[in-house]
C-alpha positions in Angstrom: 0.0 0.0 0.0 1.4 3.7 -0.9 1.1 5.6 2.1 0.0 8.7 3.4 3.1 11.2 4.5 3.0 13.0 8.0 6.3 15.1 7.6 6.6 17.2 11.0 9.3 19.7 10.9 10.3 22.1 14.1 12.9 25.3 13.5 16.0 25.7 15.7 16.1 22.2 17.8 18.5 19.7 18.7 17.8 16.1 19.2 18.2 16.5 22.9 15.1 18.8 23.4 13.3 15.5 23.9 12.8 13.2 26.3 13.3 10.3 24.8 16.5 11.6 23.7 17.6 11.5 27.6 16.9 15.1 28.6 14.9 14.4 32.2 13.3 18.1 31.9 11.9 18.5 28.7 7.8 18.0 28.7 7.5 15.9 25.5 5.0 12.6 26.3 3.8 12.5 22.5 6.9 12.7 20.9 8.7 10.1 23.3 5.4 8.0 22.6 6.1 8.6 18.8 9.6 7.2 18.9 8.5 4.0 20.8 5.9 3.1 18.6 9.0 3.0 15.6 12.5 4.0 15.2 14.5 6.5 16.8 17.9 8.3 15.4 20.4 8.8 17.4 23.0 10.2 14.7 21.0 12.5 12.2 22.3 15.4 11.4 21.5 18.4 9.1 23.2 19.7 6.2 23.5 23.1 7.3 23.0 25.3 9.9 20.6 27.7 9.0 16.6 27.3 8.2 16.8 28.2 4.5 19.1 25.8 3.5 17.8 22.9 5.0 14.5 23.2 3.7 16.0 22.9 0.2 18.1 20.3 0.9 15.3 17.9 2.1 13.2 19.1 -0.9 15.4 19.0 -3.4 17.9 15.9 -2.4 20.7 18.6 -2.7 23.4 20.4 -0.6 23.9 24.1 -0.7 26.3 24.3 -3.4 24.4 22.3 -5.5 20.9 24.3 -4.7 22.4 27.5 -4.1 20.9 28.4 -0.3 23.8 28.6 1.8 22.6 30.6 4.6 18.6 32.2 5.9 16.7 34.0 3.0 16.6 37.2 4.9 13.5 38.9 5.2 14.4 42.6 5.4 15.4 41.9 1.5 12.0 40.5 0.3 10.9 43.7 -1.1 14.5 43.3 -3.8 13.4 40.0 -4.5 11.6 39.0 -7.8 8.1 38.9 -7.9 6.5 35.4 -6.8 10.4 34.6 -6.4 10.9 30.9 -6.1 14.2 30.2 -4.5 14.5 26.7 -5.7 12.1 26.8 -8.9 15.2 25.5 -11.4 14.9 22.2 -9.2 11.9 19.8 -9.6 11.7 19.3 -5.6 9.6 16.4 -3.6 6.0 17.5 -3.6 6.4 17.8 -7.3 7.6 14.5 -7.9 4.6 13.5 -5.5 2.0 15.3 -6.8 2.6 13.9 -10.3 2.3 10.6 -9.0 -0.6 10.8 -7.6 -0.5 12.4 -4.0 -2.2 15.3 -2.4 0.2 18.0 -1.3 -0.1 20.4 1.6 1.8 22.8 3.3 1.2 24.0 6.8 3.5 26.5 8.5 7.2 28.2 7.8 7.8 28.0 4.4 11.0 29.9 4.3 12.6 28.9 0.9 11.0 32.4 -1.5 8.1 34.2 -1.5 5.0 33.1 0.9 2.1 34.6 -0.3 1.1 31.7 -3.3 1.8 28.1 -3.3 5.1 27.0 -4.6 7.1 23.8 -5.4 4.3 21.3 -6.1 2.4 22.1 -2.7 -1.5 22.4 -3.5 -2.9 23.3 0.4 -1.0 26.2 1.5 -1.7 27.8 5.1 2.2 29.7 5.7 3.0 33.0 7.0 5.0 36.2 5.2 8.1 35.9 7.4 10.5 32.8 7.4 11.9 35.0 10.9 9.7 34.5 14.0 9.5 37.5 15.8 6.3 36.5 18.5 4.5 33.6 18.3 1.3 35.6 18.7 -0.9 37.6 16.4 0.9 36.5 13.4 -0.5 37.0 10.0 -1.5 33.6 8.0 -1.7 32.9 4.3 -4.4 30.9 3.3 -4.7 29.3 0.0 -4.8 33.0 -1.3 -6.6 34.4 2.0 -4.9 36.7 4.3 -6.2 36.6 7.9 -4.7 37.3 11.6 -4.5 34.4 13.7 -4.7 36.0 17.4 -3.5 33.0 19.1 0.3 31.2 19.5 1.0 30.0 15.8 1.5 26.8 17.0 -1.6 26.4 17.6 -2.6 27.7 14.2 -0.8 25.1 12.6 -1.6 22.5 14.8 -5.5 23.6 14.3 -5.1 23.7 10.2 -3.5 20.2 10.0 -5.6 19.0 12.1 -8.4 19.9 9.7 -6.5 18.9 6.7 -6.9 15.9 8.2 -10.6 15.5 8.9 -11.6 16.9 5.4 -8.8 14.3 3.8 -10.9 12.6 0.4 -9.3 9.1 0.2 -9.3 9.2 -3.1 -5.6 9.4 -3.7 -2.7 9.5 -0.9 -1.4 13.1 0.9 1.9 14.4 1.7 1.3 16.7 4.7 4.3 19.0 5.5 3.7 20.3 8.7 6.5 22.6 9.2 6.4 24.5 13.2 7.9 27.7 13.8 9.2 26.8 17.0 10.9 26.2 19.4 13.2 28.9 17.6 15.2 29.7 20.2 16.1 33.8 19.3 14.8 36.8 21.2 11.8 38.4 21.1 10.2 35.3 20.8 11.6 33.7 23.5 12.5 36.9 25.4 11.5 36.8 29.4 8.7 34.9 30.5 6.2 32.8 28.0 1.9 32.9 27.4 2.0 29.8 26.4 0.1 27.4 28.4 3.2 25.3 29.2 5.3 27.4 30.8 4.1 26.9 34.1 5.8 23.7 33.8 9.1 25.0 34.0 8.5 28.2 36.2 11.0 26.1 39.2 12.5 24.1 36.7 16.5 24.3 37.5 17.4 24.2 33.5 20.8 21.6 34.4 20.1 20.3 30.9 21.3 23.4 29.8 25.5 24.4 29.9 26.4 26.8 32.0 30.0 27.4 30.4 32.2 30.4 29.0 31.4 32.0 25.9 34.3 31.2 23.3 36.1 33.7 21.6 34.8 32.9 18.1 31.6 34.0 19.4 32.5 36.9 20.4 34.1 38.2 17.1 31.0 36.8 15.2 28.5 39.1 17.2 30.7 41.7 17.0 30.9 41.5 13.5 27.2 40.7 12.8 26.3 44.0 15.0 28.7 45.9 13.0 27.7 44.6 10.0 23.6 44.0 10.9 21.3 46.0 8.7 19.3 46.1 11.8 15.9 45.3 13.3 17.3 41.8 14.6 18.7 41.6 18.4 21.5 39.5 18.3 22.6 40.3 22.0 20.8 37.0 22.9 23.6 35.1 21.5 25.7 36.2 24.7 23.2 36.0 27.3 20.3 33.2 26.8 22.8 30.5 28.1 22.7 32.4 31.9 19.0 34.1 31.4 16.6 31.5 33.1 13.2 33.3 31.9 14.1 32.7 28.2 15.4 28.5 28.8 12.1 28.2 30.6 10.6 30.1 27.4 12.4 27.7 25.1 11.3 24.8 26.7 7.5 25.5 27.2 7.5 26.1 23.2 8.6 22.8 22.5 6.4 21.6 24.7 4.0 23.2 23.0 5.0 21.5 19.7 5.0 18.1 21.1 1.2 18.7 22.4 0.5 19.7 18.5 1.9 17.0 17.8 -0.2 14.7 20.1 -3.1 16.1 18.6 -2.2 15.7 14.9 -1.7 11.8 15.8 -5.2 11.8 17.4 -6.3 12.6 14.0 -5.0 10.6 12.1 -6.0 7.9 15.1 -9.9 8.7 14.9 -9.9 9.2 11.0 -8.7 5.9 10.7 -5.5 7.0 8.7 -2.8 5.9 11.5 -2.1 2.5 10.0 -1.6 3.2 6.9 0.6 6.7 7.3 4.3 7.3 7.4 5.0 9.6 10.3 8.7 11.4 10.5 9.9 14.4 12.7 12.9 16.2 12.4 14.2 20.1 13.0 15.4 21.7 10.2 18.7 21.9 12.0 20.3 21.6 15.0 21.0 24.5 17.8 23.2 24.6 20.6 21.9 25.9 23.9 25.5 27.5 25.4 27.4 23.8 24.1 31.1 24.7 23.0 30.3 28.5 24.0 27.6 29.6 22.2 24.3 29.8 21.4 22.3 29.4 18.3 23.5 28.2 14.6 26.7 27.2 13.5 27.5 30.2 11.7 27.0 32.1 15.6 30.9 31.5 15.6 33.6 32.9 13.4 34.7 31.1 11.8 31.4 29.2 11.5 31.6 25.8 13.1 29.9 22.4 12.8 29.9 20.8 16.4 27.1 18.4 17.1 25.1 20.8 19.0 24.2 22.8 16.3 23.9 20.1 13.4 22.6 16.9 15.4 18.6 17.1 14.9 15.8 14.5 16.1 14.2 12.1 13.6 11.7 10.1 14.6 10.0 7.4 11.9 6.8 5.4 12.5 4.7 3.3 10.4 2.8 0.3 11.1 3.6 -2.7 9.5 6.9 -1.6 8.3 9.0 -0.1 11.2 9.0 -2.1 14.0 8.2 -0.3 17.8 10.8 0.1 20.2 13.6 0.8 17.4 17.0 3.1 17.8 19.9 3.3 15.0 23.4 5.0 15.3 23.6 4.8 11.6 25.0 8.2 10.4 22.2 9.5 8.8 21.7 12.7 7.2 18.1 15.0 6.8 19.1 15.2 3.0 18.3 11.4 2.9 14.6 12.2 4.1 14.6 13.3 0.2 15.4 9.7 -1.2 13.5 7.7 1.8 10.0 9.5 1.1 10.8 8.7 -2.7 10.9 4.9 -2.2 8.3 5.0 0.6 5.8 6.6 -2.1 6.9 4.0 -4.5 8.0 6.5 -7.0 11.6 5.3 -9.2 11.9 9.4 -10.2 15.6 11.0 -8.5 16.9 14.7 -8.0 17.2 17.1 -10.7 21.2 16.7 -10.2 23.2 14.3 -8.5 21.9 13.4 -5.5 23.7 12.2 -2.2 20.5 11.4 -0.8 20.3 7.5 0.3 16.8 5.7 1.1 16.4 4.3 4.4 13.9 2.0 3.6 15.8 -1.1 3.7 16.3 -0.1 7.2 13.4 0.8 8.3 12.0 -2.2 6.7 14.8 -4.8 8.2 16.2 -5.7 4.5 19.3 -6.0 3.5 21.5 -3.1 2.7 24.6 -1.2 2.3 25.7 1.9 4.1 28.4 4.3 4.3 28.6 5.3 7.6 29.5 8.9 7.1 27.6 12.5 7.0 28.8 15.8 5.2 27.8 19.3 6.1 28.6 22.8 5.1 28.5 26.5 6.3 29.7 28.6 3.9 33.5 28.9 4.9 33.1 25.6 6.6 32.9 22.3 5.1 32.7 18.9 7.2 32.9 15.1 7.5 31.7 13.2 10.7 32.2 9.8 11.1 31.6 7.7 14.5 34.9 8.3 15.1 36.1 11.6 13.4 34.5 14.6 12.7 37.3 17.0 10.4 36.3 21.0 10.0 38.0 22.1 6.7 37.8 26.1 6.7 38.1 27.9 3.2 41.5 29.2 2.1 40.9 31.3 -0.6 40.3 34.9 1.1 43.8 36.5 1.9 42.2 38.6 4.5 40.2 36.0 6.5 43.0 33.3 7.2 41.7 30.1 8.7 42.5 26.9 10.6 40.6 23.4 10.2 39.9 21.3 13.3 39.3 17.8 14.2 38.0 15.9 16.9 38.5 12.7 17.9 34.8 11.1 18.6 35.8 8.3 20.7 38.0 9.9 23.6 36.7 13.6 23.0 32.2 13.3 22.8 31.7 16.5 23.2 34.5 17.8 21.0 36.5 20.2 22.8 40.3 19.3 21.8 41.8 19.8 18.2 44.2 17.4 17.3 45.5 18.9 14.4 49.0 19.2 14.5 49.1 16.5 17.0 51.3 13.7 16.7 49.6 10.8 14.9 46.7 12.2 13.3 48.3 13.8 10.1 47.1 10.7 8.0 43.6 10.5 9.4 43.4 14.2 8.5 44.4 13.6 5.4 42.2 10.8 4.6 38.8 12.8 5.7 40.3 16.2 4.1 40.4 13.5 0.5 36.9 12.0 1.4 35.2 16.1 2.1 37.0 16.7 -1.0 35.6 13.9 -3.4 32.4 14.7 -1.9 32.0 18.0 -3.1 33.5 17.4 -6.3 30.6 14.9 -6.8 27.7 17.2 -5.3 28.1 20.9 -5.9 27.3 22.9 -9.1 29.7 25.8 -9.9 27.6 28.6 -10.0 26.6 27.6 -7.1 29.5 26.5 -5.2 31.2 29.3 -3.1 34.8 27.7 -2.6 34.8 27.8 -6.7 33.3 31.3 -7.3 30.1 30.6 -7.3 27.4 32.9 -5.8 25.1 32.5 -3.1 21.7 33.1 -3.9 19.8 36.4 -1.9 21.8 36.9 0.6 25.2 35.1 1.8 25.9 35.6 5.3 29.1 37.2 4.8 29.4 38.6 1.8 32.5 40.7 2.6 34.6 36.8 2.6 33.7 36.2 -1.0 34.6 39.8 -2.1 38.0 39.2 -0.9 38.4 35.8 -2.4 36.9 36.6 -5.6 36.8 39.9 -6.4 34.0 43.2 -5.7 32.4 42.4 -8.1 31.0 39.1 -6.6 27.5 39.4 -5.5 24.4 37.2 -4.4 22.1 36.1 -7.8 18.3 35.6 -7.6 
């Protein structure tokens, strides 16, 4: 049987914002309840750190420098971009590729990836909202299948509410692929500023917040939010970056919004429970990315260091799969998985044989999940503009671009096995110089295989909007190097 597709997304959350990941004071029963009933990830990891990019990846089956997305489409610029702008309209991306094969394609919340306002990429439902940047969850303005409207509630519970309905209304006619994409937990001031509405954060009003580090700020982030409040074109407070780790009221606010999530969440599965759809739907959750909560000194992305960095805190993300009948309850993997493989595993799930406009490093986990036979190679790549990555069980190598004679920078790596939480570089250690060597080859033939050179920064190529540090690529390449649309 094709199945229906429940694809939940969250923005800004590591994999240990849930219980059943092992933190003791997050609120998440339906969640935890979601990955006992299948199979739980305990090495997925995003592609990128920033929204944008990930949201193309896993729609697409690309990386960055193959899509062209390599850091948040920021909104202040919307006005300069094209009308009805499409940021990955060159690529035929996954609802597409559904849709002509017979699905029903909706989605509901942060969109994120071009303009809002109509429906884009294959999607037929569309319930979004103008900005991919949360500023409150409250009073927000909704898009509706061509209908503007305020929702005066949290937007979670907009969402929540809409898919819900999606839902009850769902003709059985033909299969849906529901993209149910949350604007929270986030994670960035004002939404999480001081004390929350929401109707969870009473759970955490004494909560102690141990699950959170309480360690020094490093130095690279320092100079990055030096630079990014030098450089900011405003209207974004990035002081948070330097204080949310120590700043109880917003941890407690952080919290109570994923709480909030996961009782979405719980209601979304009663849905699908009293419509009679649960047996015969693919459920998966993820986060768009990772984020760390004060983990190797700061807070946020992995471009909220300069250089920009790729520790686990800021790339590992949940994913949670359930189906009946194919994934057996009560499963973990320490496969290392990437979110870009969503893209291929959805394919194969749907039954459809169609790939990725370009070559795609996207592998099906099907086999897996299904307890067939199959090949894997245990490794994950990442990139963040001026930082490219491999992570093994064992290693994970940071290569830093070379090319800008201004903006010298070192590579790291970590050794996974007597270092977890990645706080030593080896390099120029004795004994490591052939293990760096071998990953710096691997990252290398990776990226020769899966970027496009227009696209590919390291080569020339442009970023498309907006790059995160445009001043870097000016210097490598030239003034004349500028962001395309």
């Amino acid at each position: 049987m094709i199945p229906n597709i429940l694809f939940i997304m969250t923005d800004n959350q590591p994999a240990d914002l849930l219980g059943c990941y092992g933190n003791e004071e997050i609120h998440t029963p339906h969640l935890d309840g979601l990955a006992a009933q299948g199979m739980r990830f305990d090495n997925a990891f995003c592609v990128n750190g920033m929204c944008s990019p990930c949201r193309a990846s896993v729609l697409t089956g690309l990386m960055p420098s193959q899509h062209g997305i390599h850091t948040w489409l920021d909104d202040r610029l919307m006005d300069s971009w094209p009308p009805k702008w499409n940021a990955i309209a060159e690529f035929t991306a996954l609802p597409e590729l559904l849709r002509q094969n017979g699905y029903r394609t909706a989605l509901i919340g942060k969109y994120h990836i071009g303009a809002p306002f109509t429906p884009q990429n294959g999607f037929e439902h569309w319930v979004t909202f103008p900005d991919g940047h949360t500023r409150s969850f409250w009073g927000n303005e909704i898009i509706e299948n061509g209908r503007t409207h305020t929702y005066p509630g949290h937007s979670v519970d907009c969402f929540t509410e809409k898919a819900v309905e999606y839902i009850q209304n769902y003709n059985e006619d033909a299969p849906f692929f529901l993209f149910l994409a949350y604007n929270a937990p986030y994670g960035h001031w004002p939404a999480i500023q001081g004390p929350a509405r929401n109707r969870f954060y009473s759970l955490y009003e004494d909560c102690p917040m141990r699950t959170v580090p309480r360690e020094g700020l490093c130095r690279e982030a320092i100079i990055r939010y030096d630079l990014k409040k030098d450089m900011s074109g405003g209207g974004i407070d990035y002081s948070a970056e330097l204080t949310t780790p120590n700043d109880l009221p917003s941890l407690r606010n952080y919290y109570s919004q994923m709480s909030l999530v996961d009782d979405g969440v719980g209601r979304v599965l009663a849905a699908l429970q009293q419509a009679g759809l649960a047996e015969e739907t693919l459920v998966i959750f993820t986060a768009d990315h990772g984020f760390s909560l004060g983990h190797n000194g700061f807070w946020g992305h992995g471009q909220a260091t300069w250089p920009s960095n790729t520790h686990r805190a800021a790339f590992s993300v949940p994913l949670l799969m359930r189906q009946p009948g194919t994934i057996a309850p009560l499963q973990t993997s320490d496969l290392m998985v990437s979110q870009i493989d969503l893209f291929a595993t959805i394919l194969e799930a749907a039954g459809i044989e169609e790939t990725a406009t370009l070559p795609t490093p996207s592998r099906s986990l099907m086999p897996l999940l299904a307890g067939r036979p199959f090949t894997w190679k245990d490794a994950v790549f990442m990139e963040q503009e001026e930082t490219r990555a491999i992570r093994t069980p064992r290693w994970l190598y940071m290569e830093r671009f070379k090319g800008s004679p201004n903006n010298p920078f070192s590579d790291e790596l970590y050794d996974l096995q007597n270092d977890p939480e990645e706080r030593v570089n080896l390099l120029g250690e004795e004994g490591v110089a052939d293990t760096a060597v071998t990953l710096r080859q691997r990252l290398h033939d990776f990226f020769d295989q899966y970027s496009a050179p227009h696209y590919d920064l390291w080569r020339g190529g442009a970023a498309k909007a907006n790059s995160d540090k445009p001043w870097l690529w000016r210097d490598a390449w030239g003034e004349e190097w500028t962001a395309v649309y």
